[in-house]
Backbone as CSV, one residue per row, in Angstrom:
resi,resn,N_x,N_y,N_z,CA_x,CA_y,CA_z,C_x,C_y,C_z
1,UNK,0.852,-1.195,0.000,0.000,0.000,0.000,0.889,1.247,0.000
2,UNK,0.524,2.055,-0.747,1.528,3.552,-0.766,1.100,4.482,0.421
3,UNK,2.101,4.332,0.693,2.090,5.691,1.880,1.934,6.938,1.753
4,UNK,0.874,7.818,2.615,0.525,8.696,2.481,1.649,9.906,2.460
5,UNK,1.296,11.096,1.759,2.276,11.923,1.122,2.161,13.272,2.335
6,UNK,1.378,12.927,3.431,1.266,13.919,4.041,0.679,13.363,5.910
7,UNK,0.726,14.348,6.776,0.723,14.344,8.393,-0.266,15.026,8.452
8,UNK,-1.953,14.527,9.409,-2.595,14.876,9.911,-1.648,15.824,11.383
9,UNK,-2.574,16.696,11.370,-2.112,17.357,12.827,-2.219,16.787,13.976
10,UNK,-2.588,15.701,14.282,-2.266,14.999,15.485,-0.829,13.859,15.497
11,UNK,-0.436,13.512,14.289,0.630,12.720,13.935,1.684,13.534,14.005
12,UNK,1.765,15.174,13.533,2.862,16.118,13.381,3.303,16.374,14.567
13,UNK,1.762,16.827,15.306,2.322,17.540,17.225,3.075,16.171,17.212
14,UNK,2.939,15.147,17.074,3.542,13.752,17.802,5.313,13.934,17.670
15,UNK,5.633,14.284,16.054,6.809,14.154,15.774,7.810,15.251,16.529
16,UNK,6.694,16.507,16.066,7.401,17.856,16.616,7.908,17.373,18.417
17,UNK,6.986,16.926,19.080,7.238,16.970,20.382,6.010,18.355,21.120
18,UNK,5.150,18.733,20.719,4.318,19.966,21.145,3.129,19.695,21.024
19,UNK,1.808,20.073,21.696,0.586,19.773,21.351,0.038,19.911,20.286
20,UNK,-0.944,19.508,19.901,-1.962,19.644,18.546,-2.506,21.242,18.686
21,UNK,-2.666,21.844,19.753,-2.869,22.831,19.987,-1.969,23.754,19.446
22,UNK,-0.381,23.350,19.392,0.566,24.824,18.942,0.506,24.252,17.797
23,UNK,0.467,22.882,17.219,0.300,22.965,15.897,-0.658,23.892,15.330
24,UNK,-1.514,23.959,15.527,-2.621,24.573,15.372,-2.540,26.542,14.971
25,UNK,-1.840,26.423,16.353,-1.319,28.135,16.390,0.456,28.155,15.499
26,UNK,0.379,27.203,15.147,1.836,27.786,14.206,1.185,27.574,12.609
27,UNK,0.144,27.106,12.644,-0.788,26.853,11.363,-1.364,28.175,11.165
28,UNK,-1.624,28.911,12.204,-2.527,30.437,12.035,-1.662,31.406,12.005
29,UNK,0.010,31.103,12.513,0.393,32.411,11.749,1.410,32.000,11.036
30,UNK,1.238,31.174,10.170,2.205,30.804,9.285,3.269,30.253,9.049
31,UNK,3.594,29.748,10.384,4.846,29.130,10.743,4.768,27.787,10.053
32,UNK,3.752,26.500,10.295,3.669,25.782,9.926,2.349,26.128,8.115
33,UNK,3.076,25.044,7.108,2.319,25.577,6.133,1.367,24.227,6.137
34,UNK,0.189,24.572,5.722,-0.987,23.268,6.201,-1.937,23.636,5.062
35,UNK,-2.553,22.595,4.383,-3.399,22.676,3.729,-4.578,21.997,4.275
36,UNK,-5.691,22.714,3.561,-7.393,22.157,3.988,-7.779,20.758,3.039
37,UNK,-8.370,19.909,3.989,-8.528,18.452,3.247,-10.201,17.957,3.933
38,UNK,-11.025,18.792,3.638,-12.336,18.832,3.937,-12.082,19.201,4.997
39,UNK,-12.558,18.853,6.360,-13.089,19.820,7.413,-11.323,19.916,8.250
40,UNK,-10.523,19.580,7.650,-9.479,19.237,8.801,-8.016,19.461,8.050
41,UNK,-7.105,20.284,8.909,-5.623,20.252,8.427,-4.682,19.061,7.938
42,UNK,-3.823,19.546,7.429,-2.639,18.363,6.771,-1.340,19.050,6.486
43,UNK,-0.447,18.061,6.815,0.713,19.072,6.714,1.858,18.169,5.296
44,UNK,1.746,18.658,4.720,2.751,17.863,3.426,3.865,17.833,3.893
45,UNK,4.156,16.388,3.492,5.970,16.061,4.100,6.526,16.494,3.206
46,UNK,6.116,17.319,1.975,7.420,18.055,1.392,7.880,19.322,1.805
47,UNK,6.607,19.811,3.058,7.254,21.235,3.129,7.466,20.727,4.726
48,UNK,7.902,19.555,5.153,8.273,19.606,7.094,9.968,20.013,6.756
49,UNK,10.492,20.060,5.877,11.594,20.738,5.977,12.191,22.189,5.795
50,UNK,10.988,23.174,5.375,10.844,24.305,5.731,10.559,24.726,7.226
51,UNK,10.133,23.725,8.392,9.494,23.927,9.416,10.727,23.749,10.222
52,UNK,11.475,22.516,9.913,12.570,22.404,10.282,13.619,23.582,10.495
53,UNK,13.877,24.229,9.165,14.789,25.416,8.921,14.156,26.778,9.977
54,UNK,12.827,26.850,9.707,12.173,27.790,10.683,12.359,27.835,12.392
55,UNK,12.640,26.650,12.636,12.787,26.423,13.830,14.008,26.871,14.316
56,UNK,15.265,26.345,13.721,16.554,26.918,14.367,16.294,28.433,13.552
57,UNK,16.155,29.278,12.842,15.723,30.519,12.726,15.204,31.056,13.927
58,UNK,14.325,30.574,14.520,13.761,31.039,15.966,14.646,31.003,17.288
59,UNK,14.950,30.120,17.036,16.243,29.995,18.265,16.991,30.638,17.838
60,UNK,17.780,30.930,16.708,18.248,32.025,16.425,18.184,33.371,16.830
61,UNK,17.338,33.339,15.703,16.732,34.947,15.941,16.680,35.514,17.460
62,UNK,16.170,34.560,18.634,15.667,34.744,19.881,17.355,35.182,20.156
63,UNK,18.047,34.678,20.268,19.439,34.344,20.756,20.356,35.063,20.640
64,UNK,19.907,35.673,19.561,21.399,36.456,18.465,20.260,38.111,18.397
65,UNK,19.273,38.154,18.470,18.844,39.609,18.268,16.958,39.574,18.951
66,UNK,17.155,39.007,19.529,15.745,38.652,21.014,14.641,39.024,20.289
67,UNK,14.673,38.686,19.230,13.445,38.186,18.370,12.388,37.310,19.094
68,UNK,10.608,37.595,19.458,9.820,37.095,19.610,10.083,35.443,19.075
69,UNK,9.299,34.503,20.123,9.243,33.343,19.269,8.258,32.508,20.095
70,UNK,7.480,31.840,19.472,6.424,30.772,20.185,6.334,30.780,21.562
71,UNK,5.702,30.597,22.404,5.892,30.154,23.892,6.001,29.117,24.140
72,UNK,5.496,28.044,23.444,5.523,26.747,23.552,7.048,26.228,23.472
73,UNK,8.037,26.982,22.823,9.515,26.221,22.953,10.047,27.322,24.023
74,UNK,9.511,28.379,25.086,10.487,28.511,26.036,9.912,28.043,27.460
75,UNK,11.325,27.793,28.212,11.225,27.381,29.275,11.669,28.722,30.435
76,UNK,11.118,29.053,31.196,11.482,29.983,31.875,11.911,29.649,33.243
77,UNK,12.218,28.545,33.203,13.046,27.871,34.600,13.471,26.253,34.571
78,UNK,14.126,25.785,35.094,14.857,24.417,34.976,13.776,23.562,35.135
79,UNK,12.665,23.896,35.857,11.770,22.714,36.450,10.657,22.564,34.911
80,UNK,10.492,23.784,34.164,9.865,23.700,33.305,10.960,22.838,32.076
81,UNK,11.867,23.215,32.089,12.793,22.408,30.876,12.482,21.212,31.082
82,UNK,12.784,20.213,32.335,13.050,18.889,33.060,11.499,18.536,32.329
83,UNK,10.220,19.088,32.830,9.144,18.999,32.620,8.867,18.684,30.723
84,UNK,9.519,19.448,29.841,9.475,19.225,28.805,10.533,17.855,28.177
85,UNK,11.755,18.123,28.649,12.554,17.187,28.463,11.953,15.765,28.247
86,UNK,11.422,15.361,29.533,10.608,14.222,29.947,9.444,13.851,28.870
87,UNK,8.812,15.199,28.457,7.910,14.602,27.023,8.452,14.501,25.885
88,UNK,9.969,15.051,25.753,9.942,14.310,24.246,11.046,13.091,24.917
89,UNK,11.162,12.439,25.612,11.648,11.493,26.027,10.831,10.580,25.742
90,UNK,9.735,10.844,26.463,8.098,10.013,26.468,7.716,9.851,24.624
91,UNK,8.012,10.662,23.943,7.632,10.900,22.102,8.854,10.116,21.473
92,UNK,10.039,9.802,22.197,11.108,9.707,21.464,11.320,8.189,21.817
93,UNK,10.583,7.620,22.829,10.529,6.036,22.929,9.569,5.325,22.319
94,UNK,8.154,6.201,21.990,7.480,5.809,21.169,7.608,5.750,19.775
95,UNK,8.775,6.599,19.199,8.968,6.534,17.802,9.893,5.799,17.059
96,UNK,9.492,4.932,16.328,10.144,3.780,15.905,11.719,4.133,15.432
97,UNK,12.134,5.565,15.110,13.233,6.086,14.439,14.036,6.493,15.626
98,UNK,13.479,6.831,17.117,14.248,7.313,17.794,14.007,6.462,19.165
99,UNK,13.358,5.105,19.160,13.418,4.498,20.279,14.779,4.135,20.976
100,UNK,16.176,3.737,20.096,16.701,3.641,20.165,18.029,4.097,20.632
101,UNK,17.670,5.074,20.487,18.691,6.348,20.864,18.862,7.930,21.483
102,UNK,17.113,7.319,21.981,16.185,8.575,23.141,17.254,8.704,23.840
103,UNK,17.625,7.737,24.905,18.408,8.152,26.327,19.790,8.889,25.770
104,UNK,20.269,9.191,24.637,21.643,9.681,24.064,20.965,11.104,24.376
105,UNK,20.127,11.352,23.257,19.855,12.296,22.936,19.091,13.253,24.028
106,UNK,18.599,12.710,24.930,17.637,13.478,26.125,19.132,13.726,26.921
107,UNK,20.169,12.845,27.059,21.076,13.053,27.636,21.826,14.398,27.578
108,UNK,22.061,14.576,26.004,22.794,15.560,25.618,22.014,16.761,25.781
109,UNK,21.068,17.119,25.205,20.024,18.168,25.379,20.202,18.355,26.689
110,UNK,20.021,17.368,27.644,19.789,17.968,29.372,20.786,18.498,29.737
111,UNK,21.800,18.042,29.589,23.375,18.687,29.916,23.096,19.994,29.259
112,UNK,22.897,20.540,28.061,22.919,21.633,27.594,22.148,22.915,28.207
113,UNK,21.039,21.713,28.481,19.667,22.988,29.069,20.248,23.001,30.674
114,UNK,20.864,22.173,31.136,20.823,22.375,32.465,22.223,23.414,32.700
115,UNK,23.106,23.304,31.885,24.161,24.288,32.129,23.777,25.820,32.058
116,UNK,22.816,25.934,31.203,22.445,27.543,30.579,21.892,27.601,32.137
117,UNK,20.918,26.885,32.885,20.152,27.541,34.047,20.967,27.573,35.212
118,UNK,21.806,26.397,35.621,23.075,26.334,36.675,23.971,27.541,36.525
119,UNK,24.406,27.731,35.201,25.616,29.015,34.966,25.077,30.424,34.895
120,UNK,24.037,30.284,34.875,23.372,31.750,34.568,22.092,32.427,36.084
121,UNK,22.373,31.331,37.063,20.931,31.427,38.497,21.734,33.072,38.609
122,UNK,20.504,33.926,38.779,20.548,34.745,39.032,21.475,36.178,38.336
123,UNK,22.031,35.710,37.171,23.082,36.831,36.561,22.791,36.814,35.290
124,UNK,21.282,36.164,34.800,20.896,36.653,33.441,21.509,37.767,33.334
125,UNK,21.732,38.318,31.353,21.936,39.903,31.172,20.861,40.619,30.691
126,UNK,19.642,39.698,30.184,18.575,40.232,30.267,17.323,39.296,30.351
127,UNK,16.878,38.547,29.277,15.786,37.328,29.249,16.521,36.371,30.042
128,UNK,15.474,35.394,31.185,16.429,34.506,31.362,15.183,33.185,30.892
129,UNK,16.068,31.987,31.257,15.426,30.809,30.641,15.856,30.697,29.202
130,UNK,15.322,29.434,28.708,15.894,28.730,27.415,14.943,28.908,26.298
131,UNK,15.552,28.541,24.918,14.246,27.892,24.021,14.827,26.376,23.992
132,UNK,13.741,26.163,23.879,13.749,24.808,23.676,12.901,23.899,22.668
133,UNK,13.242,23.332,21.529,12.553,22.816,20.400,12.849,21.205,19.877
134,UNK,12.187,20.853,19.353,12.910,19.459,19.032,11.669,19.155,17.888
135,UNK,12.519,18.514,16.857,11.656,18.027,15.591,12.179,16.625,15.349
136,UNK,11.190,15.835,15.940,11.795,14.457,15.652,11.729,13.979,14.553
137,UNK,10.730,14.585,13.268,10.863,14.527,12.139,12.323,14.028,10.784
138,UNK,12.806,15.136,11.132,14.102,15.597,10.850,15.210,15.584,11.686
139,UNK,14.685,15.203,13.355,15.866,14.345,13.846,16.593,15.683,14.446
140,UNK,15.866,16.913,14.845,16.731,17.456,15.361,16.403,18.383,17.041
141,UNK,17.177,18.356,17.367,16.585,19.321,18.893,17.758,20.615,18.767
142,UNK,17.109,21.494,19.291,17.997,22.859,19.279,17.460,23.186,20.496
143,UNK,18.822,23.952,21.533,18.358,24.749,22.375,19.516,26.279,22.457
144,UNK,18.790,27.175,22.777,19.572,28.777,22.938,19.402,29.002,23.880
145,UNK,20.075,30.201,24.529,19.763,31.169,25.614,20.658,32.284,25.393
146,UNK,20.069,33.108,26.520,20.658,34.701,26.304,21.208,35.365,27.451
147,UNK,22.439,34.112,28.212,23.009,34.165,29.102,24.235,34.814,28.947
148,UNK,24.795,34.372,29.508,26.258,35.088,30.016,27.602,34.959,28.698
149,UNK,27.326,33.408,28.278,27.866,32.830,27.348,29.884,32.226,27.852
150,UNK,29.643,31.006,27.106,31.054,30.215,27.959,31.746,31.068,27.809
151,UNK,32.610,32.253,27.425,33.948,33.188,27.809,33.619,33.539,29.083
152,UNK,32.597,34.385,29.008,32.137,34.966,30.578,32.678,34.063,31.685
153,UNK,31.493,33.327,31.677,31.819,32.165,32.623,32.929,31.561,33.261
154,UNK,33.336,31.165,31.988,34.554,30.118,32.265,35.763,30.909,32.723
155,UNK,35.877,32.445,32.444,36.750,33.224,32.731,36.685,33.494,34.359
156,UNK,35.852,33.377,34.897,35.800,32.721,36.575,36.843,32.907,37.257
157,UNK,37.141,31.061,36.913,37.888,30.337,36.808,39.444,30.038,36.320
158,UNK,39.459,30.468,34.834,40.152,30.673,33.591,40.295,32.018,33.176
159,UNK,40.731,32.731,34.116,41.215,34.632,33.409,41.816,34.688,32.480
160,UNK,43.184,33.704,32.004,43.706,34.024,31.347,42.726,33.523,29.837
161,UNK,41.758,33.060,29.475,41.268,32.847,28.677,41.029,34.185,28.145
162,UNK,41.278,34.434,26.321,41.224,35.370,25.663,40.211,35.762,24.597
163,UNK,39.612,34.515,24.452,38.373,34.621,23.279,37.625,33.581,23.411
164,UNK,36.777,33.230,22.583,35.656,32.516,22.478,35.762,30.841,22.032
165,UNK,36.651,31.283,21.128,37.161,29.660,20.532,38.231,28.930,21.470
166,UNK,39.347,30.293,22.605,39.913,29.278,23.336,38.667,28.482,24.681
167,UNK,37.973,29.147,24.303,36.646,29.138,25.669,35.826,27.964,25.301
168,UNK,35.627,27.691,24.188,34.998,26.513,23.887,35.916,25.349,23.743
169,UNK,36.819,25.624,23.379,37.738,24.047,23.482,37.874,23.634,24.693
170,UNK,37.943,24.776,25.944,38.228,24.097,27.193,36.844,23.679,27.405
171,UNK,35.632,23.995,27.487,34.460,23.436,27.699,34.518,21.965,27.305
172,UNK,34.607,22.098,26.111,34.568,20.663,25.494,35.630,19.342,25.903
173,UNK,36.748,20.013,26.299,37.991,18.900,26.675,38.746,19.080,27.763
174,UNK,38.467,20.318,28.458,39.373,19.979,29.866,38.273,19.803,30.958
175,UNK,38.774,18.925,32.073,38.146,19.298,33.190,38.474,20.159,34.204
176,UNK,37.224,20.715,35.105,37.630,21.953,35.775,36.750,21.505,37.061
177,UNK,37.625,21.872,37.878,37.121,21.823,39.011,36.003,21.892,39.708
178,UNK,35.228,21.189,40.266,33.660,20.838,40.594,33.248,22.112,41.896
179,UNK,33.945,22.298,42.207,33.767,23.213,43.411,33.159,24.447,42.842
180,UNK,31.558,24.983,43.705,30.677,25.702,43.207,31.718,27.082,43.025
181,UNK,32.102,27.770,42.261,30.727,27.697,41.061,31.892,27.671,39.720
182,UNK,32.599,26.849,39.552,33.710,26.158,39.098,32.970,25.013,38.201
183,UNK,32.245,24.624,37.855,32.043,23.462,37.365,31.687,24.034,35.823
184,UNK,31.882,25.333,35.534,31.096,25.338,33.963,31.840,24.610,32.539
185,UNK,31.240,23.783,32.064,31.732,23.041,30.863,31.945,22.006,31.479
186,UNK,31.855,21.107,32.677,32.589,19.549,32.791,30.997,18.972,32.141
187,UNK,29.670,19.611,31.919,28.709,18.621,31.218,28.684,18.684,29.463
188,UNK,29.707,19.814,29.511,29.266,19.931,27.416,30.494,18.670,27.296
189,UNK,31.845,18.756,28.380,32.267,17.348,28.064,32.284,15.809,28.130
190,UNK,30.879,15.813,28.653,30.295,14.584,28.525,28.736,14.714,27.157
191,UNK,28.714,15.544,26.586,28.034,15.620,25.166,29.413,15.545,24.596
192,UNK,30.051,15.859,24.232,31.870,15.551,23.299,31.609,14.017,23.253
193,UNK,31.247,13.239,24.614,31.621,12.176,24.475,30.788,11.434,23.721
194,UNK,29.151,11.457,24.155,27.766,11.040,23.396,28.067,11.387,22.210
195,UNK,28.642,12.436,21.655,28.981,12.795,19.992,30.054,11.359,19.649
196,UNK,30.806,11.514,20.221,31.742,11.219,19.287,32.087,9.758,19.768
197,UNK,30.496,8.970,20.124,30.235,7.697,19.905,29.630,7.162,19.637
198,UNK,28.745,7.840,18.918,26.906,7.756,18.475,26.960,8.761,16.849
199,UNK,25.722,7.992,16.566,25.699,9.053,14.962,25.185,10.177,15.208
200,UNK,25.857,10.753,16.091,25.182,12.239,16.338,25.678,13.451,16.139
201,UNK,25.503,14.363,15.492,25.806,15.681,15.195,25.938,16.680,15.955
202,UNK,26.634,17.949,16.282,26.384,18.837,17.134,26.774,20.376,16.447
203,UNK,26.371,21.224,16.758,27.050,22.095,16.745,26.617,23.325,17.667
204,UNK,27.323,23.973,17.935,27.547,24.688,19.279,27.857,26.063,19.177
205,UNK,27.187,27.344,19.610,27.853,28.953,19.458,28.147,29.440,20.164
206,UNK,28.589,30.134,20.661,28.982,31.065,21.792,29.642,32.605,21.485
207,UNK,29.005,33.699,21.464,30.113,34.661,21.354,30.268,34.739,20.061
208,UNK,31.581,34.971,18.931,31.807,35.033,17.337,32.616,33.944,17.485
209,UNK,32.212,32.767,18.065,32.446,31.418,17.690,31.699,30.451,17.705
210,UNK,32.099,28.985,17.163,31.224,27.951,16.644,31.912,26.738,16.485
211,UNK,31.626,25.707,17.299,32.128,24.596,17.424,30.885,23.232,16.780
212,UNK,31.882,22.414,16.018,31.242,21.822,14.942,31.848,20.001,15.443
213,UNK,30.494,19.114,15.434,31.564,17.846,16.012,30.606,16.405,15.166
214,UNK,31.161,16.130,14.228,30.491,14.934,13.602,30.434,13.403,14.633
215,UNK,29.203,13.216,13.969,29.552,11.788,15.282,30.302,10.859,14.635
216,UNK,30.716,9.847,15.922,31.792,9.119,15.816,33.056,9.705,15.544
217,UNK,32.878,10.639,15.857,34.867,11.333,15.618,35.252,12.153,16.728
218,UNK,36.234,12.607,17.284,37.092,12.931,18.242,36.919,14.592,17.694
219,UNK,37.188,15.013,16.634,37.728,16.276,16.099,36.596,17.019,16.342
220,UNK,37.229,18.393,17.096,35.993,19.461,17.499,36.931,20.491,15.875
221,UNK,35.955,21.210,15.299,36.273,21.850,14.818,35.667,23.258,15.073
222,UNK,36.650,24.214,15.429,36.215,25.401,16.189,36.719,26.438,15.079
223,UNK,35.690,27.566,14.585,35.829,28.677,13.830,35.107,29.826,14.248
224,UNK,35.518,30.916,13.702,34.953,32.444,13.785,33.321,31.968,13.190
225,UNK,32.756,32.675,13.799,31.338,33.120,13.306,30.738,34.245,13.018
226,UNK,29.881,34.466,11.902,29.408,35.698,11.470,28.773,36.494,12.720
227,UNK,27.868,35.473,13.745,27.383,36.103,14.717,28.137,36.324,15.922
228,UNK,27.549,37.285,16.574,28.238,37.684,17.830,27.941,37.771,18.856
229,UNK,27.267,37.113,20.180,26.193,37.220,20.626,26.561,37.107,22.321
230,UNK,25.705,37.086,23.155,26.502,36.361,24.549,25.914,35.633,25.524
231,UNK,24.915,34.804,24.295,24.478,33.889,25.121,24.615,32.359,24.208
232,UNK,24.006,31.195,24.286,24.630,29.915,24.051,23.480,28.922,22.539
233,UNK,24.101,28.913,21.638,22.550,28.371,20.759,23.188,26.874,20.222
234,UNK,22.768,25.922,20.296,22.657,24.475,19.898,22.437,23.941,18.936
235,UNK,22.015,23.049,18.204,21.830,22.164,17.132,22.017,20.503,17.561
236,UNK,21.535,19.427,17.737,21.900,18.375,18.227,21.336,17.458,16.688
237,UNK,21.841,16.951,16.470,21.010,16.335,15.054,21.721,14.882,14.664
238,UNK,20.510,13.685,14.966,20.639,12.572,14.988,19.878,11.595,13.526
């Protein structure tokens, strides 16, 4: 039997990770593109990869120039992240493409979301809390924030640190001392590790840098970035 060429809106919220409800409201202002099929929406799997691209655009945008974006992908405190986390955990064991490799991926995401709220209690520079998105579709979760960003931070600790790219390599590969409030980056180096033993993708911003890590490989590749920003934006893609 041929498979259908398109996602009712209760199958999409499923993939996205979000209710039928924000489907609904990303259908009314255009975010999601949906066509009418007698009394009821549909979303063509040729355009879920425009939705895809839209999404890290939002985390973007939010991140890099505090661009409005859905409510449904922010979290405005750790207990609300944990709270979301847990449902696409719950979406990501039910789905035949990602049963397998939920606990990697909830892994890595949590480390990410939980560092932005641990490193940033109380010294937001302006919005605090995360976005938080995930398209199991396309296999990807993104999270941002508009924190302090790893130079700040890690400079603590690490004064003599001078820029952004030496700031992310130590995140990623040295360890630093656990003693509060010393611990920033010992969890992005346990995502280094989930990368680079799993088919998993990453890439990572901070500041006018950008760290890039294919799975199954060791090699962080760290470059200048067009953006400049000072808080933290993600990509996890499995």
């Amino acid at each position: 039997m041929k498979s259908k060429d398109f996602f009712t809106t209760s199958e999409y919220a499923k993939k996205l990770g979000i209710s039928r409800v924000a489907v609904f409201k990303k259908i009314k202002s255009g975010v999601i593109n949906a066509q009418k099929m007698g009394r009821n929406f549909v979303i063509y799997k040729k355009d879920v990869e425009n939705f895809s691209n839209d999404l890290f655009k939002l985390a973007h945008g939010w991140a890099i120039f505090d661009k409005k974006f859905p409510d449904e992908f922010y979290c405005q405190n750790s207990s609300v992240f944990q709270d979301r986390l847990i449902k696409m955990e719950n979406l990501m064991i039910k789905n035949e493409a990602t049963k397998n490799i939920f606990s990697l991926i909830v892994s890595a995401a949590g480390e990410i979301g939980d560092n932005s709220f641990a490193h940033n209690l109380g010294q937001w520079p302006d919005t605090p809390g995360i976005f938080f998105g995930c398209d199991l579709n396309n296999k990807q979760v993104i999270l941002a924030d508009r924190g302090l960003g790893v130079l700040k931070t890690l400079k603590r600790v690490r004064p003599d640190l001078k820029d952004y790219k030496q700031a992310l390599k130590v995140a990623f590969t040295e360890i630093i001392s656990g003693r509060a409030p010393e611990s920033r980056g010992n969890g992005l180096k346990y995502v280094k590790k989930i990368i680079s033993e799993n088919n998993i993708d990453l890439l990572f911003q901070s500041g006018d840098a950008k760290l890039q890590m294919k799975g199954k490989s060791q090699e962080l590749k760290i470059t200048s970035s067009a953006d400049d920003f000072h808080g933290c934006l993600a990509l996890i893609h499995f």
